[in-house]
C-alpha positions in Angstrom: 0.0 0.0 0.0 1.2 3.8 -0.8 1.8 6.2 2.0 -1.1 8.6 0.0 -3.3 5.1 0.1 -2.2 4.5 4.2 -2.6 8.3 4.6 -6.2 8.3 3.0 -6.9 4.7 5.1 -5.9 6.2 8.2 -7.8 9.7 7.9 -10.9 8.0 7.3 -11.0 5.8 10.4 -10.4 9.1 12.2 -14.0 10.5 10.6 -12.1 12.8 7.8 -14.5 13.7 4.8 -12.6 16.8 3.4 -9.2 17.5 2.6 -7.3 20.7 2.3 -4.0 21.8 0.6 -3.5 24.9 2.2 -1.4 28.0 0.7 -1.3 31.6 2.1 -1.9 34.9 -0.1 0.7 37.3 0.2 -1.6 38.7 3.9 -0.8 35.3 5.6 -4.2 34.4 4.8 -4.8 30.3 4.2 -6.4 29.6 0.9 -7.6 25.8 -0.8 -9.7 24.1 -2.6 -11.9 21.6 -1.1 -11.2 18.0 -1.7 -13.2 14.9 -0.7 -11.2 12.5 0.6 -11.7 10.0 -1.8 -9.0 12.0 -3.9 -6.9 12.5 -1.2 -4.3 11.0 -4.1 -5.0 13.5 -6.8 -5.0 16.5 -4.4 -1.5 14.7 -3.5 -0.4 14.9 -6.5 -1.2 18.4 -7.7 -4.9 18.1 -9.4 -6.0 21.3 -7.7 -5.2 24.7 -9.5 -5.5 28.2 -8.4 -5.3 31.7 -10.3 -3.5 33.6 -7.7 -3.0 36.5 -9.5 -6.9 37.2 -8.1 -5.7 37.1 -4.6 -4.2 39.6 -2.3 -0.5 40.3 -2.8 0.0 37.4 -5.1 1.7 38.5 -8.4 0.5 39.6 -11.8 -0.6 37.0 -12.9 -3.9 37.3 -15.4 -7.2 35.8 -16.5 -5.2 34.5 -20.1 -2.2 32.9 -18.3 -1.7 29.6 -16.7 -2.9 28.8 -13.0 -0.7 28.3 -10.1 -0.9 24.2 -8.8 -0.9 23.4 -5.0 1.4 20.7 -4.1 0.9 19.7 -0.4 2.8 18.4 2.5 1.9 15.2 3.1 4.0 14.2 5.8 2.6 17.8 7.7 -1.2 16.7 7.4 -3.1 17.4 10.3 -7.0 16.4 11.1 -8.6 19.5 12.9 -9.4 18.5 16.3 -12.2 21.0 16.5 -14.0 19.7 12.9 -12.6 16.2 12.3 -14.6 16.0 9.1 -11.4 18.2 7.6 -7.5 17.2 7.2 -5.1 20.4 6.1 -2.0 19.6 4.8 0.2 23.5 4.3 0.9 23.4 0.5 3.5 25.2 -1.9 3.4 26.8 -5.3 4.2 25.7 -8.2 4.4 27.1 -11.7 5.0 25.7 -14.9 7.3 22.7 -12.5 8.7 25.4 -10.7 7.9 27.1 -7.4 6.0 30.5 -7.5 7.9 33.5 -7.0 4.9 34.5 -4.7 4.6 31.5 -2.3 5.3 32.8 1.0 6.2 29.0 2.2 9.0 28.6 -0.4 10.3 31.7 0.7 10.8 30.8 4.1 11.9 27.5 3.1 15.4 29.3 0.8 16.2 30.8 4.3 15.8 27.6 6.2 18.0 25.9 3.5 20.4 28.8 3.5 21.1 28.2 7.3 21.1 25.2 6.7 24.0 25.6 4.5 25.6 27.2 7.4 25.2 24.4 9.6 21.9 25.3 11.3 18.4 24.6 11.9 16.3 27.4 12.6 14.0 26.5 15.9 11.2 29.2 16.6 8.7 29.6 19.2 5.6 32.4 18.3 3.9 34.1 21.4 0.1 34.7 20.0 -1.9 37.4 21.6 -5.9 38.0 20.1 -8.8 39.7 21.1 -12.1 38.2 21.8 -14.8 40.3 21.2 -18.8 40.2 20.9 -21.3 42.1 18.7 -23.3 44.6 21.1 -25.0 47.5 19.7 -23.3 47.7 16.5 -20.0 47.8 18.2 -17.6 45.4 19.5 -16.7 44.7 23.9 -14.9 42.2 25.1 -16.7 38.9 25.9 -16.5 38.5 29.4 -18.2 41.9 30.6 -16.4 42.0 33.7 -13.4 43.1 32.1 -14.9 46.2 31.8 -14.9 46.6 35.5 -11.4 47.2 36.7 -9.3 49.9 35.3 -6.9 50.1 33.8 -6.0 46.5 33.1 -7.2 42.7 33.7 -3.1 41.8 33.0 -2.7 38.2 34.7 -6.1 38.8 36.2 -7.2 35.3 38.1 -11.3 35.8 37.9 -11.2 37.0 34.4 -8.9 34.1 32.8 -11.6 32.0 34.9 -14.1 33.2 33.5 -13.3 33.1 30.0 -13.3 29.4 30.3 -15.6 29.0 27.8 -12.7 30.2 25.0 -9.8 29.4 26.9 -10.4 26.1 27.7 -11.4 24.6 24.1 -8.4 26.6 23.0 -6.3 24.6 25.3 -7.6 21.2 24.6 -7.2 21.4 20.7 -3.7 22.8 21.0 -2.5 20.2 23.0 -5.0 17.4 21.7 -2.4 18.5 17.9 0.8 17.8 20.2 2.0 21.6 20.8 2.6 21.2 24.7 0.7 24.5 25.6 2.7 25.7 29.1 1.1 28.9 29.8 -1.8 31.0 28.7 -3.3 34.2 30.1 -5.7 37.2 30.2 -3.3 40.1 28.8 -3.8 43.6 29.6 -6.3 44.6 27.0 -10.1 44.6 27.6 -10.5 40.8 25.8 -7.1 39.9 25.1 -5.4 36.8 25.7 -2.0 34.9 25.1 -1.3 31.1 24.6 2.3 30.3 25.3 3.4 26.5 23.3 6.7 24.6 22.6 8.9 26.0 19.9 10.0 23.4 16.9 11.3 24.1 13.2 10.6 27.9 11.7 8.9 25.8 9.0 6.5 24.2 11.3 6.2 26.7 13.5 4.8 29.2 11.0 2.2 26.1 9.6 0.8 25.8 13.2 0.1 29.7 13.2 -2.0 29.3 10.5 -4.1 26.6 12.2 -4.1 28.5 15.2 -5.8 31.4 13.6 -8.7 29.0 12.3 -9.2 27.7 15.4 -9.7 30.8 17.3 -11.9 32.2 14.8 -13.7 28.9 15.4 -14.2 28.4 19.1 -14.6 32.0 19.0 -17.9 32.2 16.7 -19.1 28.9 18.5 -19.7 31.0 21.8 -20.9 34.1 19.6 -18.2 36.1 19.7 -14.7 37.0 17.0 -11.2 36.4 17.1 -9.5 39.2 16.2 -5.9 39.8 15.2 -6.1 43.3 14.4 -2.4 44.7 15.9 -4.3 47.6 18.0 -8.0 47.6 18.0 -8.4 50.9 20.0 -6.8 54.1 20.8 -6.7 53.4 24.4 -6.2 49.3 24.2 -3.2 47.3 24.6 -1.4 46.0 20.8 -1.8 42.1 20.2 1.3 41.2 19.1 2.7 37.7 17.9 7.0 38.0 19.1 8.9 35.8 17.4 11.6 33.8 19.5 14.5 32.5 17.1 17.6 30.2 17.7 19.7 28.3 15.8 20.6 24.5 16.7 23.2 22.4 15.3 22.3 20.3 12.9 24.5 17.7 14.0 23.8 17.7 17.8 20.7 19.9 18.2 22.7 22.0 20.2 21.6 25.5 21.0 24.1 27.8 19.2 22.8 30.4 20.7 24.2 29.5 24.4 27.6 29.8 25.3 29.6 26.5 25.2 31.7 25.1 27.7 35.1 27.1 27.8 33.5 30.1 25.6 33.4 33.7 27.2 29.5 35.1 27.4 29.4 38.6 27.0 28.5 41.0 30.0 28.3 37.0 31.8 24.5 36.4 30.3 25.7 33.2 28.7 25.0 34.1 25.1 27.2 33.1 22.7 28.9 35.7 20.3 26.7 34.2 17.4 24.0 35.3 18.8 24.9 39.0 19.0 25.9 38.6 15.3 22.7 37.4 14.3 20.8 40.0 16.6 23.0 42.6 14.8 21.8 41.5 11.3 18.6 41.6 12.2 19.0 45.3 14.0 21.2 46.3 10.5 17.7 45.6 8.4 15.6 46.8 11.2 13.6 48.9 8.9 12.9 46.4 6.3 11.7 43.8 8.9 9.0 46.2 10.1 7.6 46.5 7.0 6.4 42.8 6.8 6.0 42.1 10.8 4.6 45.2 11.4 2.2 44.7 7.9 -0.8 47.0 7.9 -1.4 50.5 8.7 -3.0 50.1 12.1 0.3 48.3 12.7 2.0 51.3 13.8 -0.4 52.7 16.4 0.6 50.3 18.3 4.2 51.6 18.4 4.0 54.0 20.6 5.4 54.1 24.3 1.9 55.5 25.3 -0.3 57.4 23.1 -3.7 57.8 24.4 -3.6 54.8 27.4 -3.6 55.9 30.8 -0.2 53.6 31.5 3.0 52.7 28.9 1.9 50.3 26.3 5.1 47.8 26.6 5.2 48.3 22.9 8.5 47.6 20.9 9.2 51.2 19.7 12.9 51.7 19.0 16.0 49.5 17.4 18.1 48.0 20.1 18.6 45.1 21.8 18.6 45.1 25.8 17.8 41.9 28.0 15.5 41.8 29.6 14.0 45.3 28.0 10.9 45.2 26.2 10.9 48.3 24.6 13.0 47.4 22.5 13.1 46.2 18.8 15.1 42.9 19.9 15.3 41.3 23.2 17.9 38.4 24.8 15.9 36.9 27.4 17.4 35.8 30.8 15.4 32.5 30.8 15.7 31.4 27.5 18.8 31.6 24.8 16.4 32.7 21.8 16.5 36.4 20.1 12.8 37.7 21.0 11.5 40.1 17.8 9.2 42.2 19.5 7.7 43.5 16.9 6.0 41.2 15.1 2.3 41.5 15.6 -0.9 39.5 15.4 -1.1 40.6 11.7 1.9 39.1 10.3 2.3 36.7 7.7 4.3 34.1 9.6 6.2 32.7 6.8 7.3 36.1 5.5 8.2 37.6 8.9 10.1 34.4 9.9 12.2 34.5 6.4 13.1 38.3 6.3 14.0 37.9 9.7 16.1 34.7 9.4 17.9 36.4 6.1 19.0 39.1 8.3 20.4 37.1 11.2 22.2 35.2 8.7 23.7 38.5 7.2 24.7 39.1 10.6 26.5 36.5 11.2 28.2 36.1 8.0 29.6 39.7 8.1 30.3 39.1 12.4 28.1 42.4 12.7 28.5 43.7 16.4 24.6 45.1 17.6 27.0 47.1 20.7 26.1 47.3 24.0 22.6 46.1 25.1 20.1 49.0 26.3 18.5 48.6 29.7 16.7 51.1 30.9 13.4 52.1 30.2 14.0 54.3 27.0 10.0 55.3 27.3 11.3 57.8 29.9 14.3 59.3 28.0 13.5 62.0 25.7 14.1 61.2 21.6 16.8 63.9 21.5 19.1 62.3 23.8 18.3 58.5 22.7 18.9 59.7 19.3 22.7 61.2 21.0 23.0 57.5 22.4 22.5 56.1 18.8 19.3 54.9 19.5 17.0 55.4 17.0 12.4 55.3 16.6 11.5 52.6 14.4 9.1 53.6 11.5 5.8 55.5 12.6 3.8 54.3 9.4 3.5 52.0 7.4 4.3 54.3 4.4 7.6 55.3 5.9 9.1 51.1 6.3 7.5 50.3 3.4 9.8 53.2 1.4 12.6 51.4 3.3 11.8 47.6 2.0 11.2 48.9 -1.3 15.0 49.8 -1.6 16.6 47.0 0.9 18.7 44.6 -1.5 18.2 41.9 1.5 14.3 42.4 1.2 14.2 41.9 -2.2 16.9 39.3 -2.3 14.7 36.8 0.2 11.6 38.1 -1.6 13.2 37.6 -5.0 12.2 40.5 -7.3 9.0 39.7 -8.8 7.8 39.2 -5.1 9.7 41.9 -3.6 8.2 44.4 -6.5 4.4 42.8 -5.8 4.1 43.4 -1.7 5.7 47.1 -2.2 3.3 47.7 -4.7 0.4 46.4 -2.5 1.5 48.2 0.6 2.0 51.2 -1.1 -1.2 51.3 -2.6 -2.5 50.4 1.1 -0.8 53.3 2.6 -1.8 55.3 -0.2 -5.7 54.6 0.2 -5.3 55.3 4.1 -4.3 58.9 3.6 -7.2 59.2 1.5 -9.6 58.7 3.6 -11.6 61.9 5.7 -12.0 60.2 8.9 -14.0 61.2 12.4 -10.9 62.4 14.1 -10.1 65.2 11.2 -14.1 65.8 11.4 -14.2 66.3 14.8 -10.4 68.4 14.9 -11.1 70.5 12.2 -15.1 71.0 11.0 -15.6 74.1 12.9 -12.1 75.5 13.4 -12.9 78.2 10.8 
């Protein structure tokens, strides 16, 4: 019997109807075709054809020109514990024999295979932070309405996490019912918000377990009437969601942490890192700008980058590029309990795959030039003034996403992980995003300036 026959054998007796070969569009967002499972093989095997160029982000490609094909992972399948009529396998691109130049999963997969080349496996571990929200009076409030009680934050709060059992809980089950070994999970400081904490594993598989993660909030979120939302700052006055990225690289020989000190190796300032570390946090400082753009990917992104803005306490929002330790104010942090780099940037917005690859090509940069990111930064910089960080050579990431996108467009280590046709479709697309946002009349100009004159 064929592994596709055993495959197809075994997801039956487990209930599975439906199969799905799952892509992203250049937003992150998971697209298939629907296949019954009878031909499982045939989806296997490529039978299913898309025309991407109708999707967001995804290339020119036109109405009179040949269709993308879907070539899925078949040793990735996973049945979805919350629907087991489906199986989801993540899928690449192909065109013409070839992969796309717009499949966000082959474009993590070059930097995977460019450490790789190095001698490294890329581990990663995502910290995922949504709001849950339900419909009253034609706006949105946070599901449990005691939330609404105590100002000006739930953070950590016992009674609310307890009371959001009815998410929290099925949230729980499913991750760990799909093997993630979920070790912490909490009520964050916005009205709504929470954080699931889970093992780290492979960059490759870590980004193809965000995506089911997103389905599966949205789903035990609408099954108790409410949304999942991953909007990076949902008001003026609530806390940013944001999705930090923890990245180390292993040996691919002994799975040892490269990122820790060895035995007989100086750490720096004693913190046990080892100097490859700082090399790679340099890269990724060195490209700082670039890296926003597609971590930090929509215009809302950048209201959350603010030490304050309009909340009544500091926002813990990553708002200038450095590096500190334990600092999370920062761009970049080197955490005490862990030997990871923490980008703190990255928000609930991103698309996984393209965050995790521009951010792996710039480590690698890093390390193969033996940048130096300086000394680490650890004091609170939200209560320096910009003048004299700016004297320390500390410097405000992007404000909009019209200012990093400017910065991608002319980064030669964006567009060579990207690769050009790629690199030229998402500037386009963000531009034209940023463009359409400064467009738009909205209340807050009504209100400031209707009756000025």
């Amino acid at each position: 019997m064929s592994a596709i026959e055993e495959l197809k054998r075994t997801l039956k007796s487990q209930g599975v109807k439906y199969f799905f070969g799952a892509f992203v569009d250049g937003l992150g967002v998971p697209k298939s075709k629907c296949v019954p499972i009878d031909h499982l093989a045939d989806a296997i095997g490529g039978s299913e054809l898309y025309t991407v160029g109708a999707l967001e982000a995804m290339g020119p490609l036109g109405p009179n020109e040949d269709e993308c094909v879907g070539l899925p992972d078949l040793a990735s399948t996973t049945v979805l514990p919350w629907d087991r009529r489906y199986a989801i396998a993540p899928a690449d691109l192909h065109l013409h024999g070839k992969p796309y130049s717009h499949c966000s999963r082959t474009t993590l997969k070059r930097q995977l295979e460019a450490a790789a080349a190095l001698g490294y496996r890329v581990n990663m571990g995502i910290e995922p932070e949504l709001y849950v929200l339900r419909p009253v009076d034609g706006g949105w409030q946070p599901f449990v309405a005691e939330d609404l009680r105590n100002k000006p934050t739930r953070g950590y709060d016992i009674e609310t996490t307890m009371l959001a059992d009815s998410f929290l809980e099925p949230m729980v089950a499913y991750i760990n019912e799909l093997g993630w070994d979920i070790y912490s999970f909490d009520h964050e400081g916005g009205d709504g918000q929470y954080e699931f904490d889970f093992g780290y594993c492979d960059a490759l598989a870590m980004a193809d377990r965000m995506i089911l993660f997103r389905l599966m909030a949205k789903h035990v979120a609408r099954s108790i009437g409410c949304i999942a939302s991953f909007m990076p700052k949902p008001w003026s006055t609530a806390f940013g969601s944001g999705a930090h990225f923890n990245v180390s690289l292993a040996d691919l020989k002994t799975g040892a942490n490269r990122f820790e000190a060895g035995e007989g190796e100086k750490a720096r300032d004693g913190r046990g890192y080892a100097e490859l570390a700082y090399h790679f946090t340099a890269g990724v400082l060195e490209h700082a700008e670039a890296i926003t753009a597609v971590v930090c990917p929509t215009v809302n992104s950048y209201k959350r980058l603010s030490p304050r803005g309009f909340m009544n306490e500091m926002s813990w929002a990553p708002v200038y590029r450095a590096y500190g330790q334990n600092n999370r104010t920062l761009m970049c942090r080197l955490p005490v309990n862990r030997r990871c780099l923490e980008l703190r940037t990255a928000d609930a917005a991103v698309n996984f795959y393209l965050g995790a690859a521009i951010m792996i090509a710039a480590g690698l940069d890093g390390i193969r030039r033996r940048l130096d990111p300086g000394p680490s930064v650890d004091f609170n910089t939200y209560d320096v003034s910009e003048e004299e960080l700016e004297k320390r050579g500390i410097h405000r990431l992007s404000r909009t996403l019209g200012q990093s996108i400017e910065a991608f467009a002319t980064s030669a280590l964006a567009r060579e992980t990207f690769g050009p046709e790629f690199h030229d479709s998402y500037t386009k697309y963000k531009r034209a995003e940023w463009h359409e946002y400064c467009l738009v009349v909205g209340e807050w100009e009504r209100e400031r300036y209707m009756h000025i004159w």
